[in-house]
C-alpha positions in Angstrom: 0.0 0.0 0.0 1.2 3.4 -0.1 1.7 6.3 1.9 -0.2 9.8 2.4 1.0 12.7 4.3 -1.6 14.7 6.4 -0.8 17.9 7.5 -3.4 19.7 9.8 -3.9 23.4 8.3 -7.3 24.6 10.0 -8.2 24.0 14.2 -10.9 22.4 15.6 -11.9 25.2 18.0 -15.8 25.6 17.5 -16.0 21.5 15.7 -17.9 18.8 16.9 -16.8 16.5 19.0 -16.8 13.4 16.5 -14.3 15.8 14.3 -12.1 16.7 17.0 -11.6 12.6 18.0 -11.0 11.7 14.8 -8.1 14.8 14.5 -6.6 13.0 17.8 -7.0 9.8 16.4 -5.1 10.5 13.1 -1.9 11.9 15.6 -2.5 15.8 14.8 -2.8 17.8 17.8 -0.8 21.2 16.6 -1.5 23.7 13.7 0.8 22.5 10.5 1.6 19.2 12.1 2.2 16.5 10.1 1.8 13.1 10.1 2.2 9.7 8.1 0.1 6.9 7.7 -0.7 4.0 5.3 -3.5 4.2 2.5 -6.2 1.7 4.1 -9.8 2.4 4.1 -9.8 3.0 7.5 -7.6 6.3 7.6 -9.3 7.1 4.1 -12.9 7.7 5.9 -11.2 9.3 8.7 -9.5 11.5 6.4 -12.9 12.5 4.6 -14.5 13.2 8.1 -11.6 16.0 8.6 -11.3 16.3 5.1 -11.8 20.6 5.7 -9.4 20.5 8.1 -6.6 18.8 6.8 -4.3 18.7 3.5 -3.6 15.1 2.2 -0.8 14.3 0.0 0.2 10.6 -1.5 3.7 10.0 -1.1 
């Protein structure tokens, strides 16, 4: 499988709660932090939860 980088580019000050666990649960806590994680279905759906609140590249 490959790779995507996410990079966390908005907060989640004023977001649901479902929103805000799924940011903690895909490791990005800080403004422009970034993180690596494989392409599975999974982080995919998390992704698109987020998907306003996060930049996703493929490696």
């Amino acid at each position: 499988m490959s790779k995507i980088r996410i990079t966390k580019v908005r907060s989640e000050i004023n977001r649901p709660k479902n929103q805000k666990r799924t940011l903690k649960a895909l490791g990005l806590r800080k403004m422009g932090q970034v993180v690596e994680h494989e392409d599975t279905p999974n982080i995919l759906g998390m992704i698109n939860k987020v998907k306003h609140l996060v930049s996703v590249e493929t490696i």
